[in-house]
N, C-alpha and C positions, 0 to 999 in steps of 0.2 A: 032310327033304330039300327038300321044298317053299319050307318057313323060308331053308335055307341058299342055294336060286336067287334068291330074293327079294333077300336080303340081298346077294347080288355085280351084281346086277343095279340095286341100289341105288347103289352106290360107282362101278360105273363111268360109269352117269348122271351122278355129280358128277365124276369125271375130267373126258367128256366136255365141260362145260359151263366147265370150267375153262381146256379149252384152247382152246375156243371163243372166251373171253373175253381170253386174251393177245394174239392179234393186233390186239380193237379196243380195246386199253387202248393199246398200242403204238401205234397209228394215231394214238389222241388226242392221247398225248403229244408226237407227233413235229407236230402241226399248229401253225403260227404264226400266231399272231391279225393278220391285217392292221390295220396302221392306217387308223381311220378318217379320210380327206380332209377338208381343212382348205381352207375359203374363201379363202385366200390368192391375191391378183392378185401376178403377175410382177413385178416392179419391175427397169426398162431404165434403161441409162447409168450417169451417176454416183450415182445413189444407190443403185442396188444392192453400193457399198462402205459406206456406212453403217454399217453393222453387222459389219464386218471390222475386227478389233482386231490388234494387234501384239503381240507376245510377246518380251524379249530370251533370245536363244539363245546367247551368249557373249559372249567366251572364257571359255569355265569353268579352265580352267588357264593359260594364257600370251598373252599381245597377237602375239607373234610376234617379227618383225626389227626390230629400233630402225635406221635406216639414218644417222641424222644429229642432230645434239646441239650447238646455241647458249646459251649465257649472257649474262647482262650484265654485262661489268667492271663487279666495285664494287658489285654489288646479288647477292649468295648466293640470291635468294627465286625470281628472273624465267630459266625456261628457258623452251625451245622444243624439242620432241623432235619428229623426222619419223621415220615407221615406211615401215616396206617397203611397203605395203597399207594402211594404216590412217591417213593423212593427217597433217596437222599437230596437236599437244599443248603449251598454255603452259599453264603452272604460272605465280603469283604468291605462292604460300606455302610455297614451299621444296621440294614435289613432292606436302604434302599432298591438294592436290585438283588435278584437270586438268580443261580446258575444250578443246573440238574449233573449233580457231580454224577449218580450211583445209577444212570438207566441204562447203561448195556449191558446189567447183567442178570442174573437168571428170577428176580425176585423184584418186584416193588413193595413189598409189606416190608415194614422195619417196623423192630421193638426195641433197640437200644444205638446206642450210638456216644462214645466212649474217645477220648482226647490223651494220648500219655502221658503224665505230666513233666514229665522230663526231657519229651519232644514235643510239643504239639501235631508237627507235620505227621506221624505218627496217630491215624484215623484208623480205632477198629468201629465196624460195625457189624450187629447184629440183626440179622432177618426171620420175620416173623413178627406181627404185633400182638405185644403180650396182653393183650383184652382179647380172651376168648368169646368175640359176640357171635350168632348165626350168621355174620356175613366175612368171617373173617378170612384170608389170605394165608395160605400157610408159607413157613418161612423153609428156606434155602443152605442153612449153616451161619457161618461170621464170614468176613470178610475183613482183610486188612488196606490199607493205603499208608505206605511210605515217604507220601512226596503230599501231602495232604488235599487228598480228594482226586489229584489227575488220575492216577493209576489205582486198578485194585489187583488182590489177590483173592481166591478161595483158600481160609485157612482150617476149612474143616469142619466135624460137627452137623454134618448134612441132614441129618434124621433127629434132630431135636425138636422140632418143630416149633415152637417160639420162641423167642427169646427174650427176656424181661430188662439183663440188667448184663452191663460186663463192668467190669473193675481191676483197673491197672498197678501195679507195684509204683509208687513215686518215684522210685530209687531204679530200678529195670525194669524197662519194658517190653522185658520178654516174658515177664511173670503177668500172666491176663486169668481172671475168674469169669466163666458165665453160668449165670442165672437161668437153666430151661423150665417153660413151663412143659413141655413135649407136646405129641399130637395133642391136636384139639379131638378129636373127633373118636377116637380113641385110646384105649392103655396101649402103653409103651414104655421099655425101662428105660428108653436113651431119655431121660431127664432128673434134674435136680443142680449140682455146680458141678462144674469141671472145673479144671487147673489144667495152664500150661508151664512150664518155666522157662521153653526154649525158642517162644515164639510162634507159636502155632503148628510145629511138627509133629508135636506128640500130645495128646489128652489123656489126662487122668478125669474119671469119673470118681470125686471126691467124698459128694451128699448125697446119697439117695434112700429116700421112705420105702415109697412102693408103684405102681406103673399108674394109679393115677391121682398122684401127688406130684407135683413140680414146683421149681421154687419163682417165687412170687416177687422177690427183692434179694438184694444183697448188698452188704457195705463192709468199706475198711474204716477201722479206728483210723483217724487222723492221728498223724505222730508215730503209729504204731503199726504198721501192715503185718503184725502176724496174728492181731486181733481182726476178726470177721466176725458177723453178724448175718445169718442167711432167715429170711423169713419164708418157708411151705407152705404149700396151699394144695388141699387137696378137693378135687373140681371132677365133673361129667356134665359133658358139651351135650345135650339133646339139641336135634333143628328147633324143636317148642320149648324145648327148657333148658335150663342153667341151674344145677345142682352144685352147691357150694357149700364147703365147708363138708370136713370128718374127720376122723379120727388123726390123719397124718399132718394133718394142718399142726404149725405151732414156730416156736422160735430156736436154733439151733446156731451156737459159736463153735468159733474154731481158737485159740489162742495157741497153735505150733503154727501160723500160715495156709492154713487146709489141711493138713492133711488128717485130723480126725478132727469130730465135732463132737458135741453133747447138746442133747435137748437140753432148751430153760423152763423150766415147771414155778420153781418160788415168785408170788408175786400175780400169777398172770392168773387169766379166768381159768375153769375147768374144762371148758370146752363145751361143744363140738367148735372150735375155732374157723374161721373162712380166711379171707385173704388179708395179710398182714405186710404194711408197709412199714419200712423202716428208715430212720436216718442218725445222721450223726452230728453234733456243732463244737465248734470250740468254745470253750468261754476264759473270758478276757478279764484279770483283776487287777484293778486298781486302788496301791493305796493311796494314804494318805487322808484327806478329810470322809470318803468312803471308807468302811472297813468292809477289807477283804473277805473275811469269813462271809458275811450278807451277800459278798458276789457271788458264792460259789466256791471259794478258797476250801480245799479240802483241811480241815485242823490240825494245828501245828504245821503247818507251812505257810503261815503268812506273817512271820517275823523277822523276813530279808532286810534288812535296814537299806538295802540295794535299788529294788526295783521299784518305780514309779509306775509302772506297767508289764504282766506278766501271762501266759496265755499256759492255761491247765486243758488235760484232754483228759478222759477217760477218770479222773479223781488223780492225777500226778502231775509233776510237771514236766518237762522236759527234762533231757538231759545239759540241753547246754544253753543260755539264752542271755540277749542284751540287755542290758540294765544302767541306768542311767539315775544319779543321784539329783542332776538339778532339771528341772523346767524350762530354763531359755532355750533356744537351738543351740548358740555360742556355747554354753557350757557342757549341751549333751555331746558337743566333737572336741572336748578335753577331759571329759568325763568319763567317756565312754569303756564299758568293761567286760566280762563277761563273766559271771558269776555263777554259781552252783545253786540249786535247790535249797532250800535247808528248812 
């Protein structure tokens, strides 16, 4: 009997001592070693960036909105891309590699971006992307580049707020059109075209409806640059909504160069119109086993006995243009003429 007290008196001894020992095994575990302090002096100002490194964090999947896209007649290799947010991009190897011509300056949003045709080196661009969404960037003015993409200039225009479209003179390229849509966010009269003639020194304010109408597109007749084509758009940006289309909305030419326009009414719907793009083509007729008229040949001008091929813009032809009677190569370099319209 004696044996068997001992013995329970034994075990629960060691119960005891056991559970004694889980709360300060617990305790242990759960204690975090401080670190020990480090003689380190504060470092103020700019060197306490020193040691602050950069990390790139995208776009792991897409750049975003492409807003605006130049080329160079004649050269496949040399673009220019403007993104909604993300600034100017030229390419010189066909799109293999890109370089960020346009980020030191005061704007990443681009809405146009525009090639002289008579220089290309000769880059304007336009800031502000002309898609008024709720996330949109507002833009900066235009900006010129003379030496194509190294250098820029501010040429003006600062309070337009988007910019849709710019359009150069073929012949001088000091004669630039833009297209503003103006603030997004509210009325404002700084929009519709401008005109420059002298290269960005001076702005004329050419088209304007009303403070919230701005223009939407704008083009030149090919052939022709004192024919324009400007299409309005009259809009109200809410954060929840996008109100489009009213009364200012519609289509407006200029046939002196800018400097007045007239609404176009014949033809087109009654309204309330919204946003209207516009363009322009050439078209190309050929006679011979084709008749010309079926191209496109405007009537009574397609009985040149001359031309095997002849290019119309607007319902006319040029004033001056090659014209070649035979088909071989060898006879179009003895052949070769220059002929009149008729």
């Amino acid at each position: 009997m004696h044996r068997m007290a001992l013995r329970q008196a034994t075990v629960y001894s060691a119960l005891l001592c056991f559970a004694l020992a889980l709360p300060a095994a617990g305790q242990g575990r759960g204690k975090v070693k401080q670190k020990q302090p480090t003689d380190v002096s504060p470092v103020g100002g700019a060197d306490s960036l020193n040691n602050l490194k950069f990390r790139n964090l995208g776009p792991s999947v897409a750049g975003g909105r492409v807003a605006a896209v130049a080329g160079v007649p004649g050269d496949r290799n040399v673009y220019y891309v403007g993104a909604a947010a993300g600034g100017v991009w030229k390419t010189i190897d066909g799109g293999d590699s890109w370089e960020a011509v346009f980020k030191d300056q005061a704007t990443s949003s681009i809405g146009a971006v525009a090639l002289a045709p008579s220089n290309p080196n000769v880059v304007w661009v336009g800031t502000g992307e002309g898609n008024p969404r709720n996330d949109v960037v507002d833009g900066r003015g235009v900006f010129m580049s003379p030496d194509a993409g190294k250098s820029w200039q501010f040429m003006g225009l600062g309070d337009v707020g988007q910019i849709t479209r710019i359009v150069i003179d073929p012949a001088n390229p000091d004669v630039v059109f833009v297209a503003a849509l103006g603030h997004v966010w509210a009325p404002n009269a700084e929009r519709g075209v401008f005109h420059t003639a002298d290269g960005g020194k001076t702005w004329q304010k050419v088209l304007f409806v009303n403070d919230t109408t701005g223009a939407a597109d704008l083009v030149m007749v090919p052939g022709n640059p004192r024919v324009l084509f400007a299409g309005v758009w009259q809009f109200v940006r809410y954060p929840w909504e996008l109100v489009s289309g009213g009364a200012g909305s519609g289509i407006y030419r200029s046939k002196d160069g800018g400097l007045t326009w007239e609404r176009l009414k014949e033809g087109l719907p009654a309204g309330p119109l919204g946003r209207i793009a516009l363009g322009t083509r050439r078209i190309w007729v050929t006679t011979g086993p084709r008749s010309p008229t079926s191209m496109g040949c405007p009537p009574g001008r397609s009985t040149s006995p001359c031309c095997t091929s002849r290019r119309w813009t607007t319902g006319s032809c040029s004033s001056r243009r090659t014209c070649c009677s035979a088909r071989t190569t060898a006879a179009r370099r003895r052949h070769r003429s220059t002929a009149a319209c008729t």
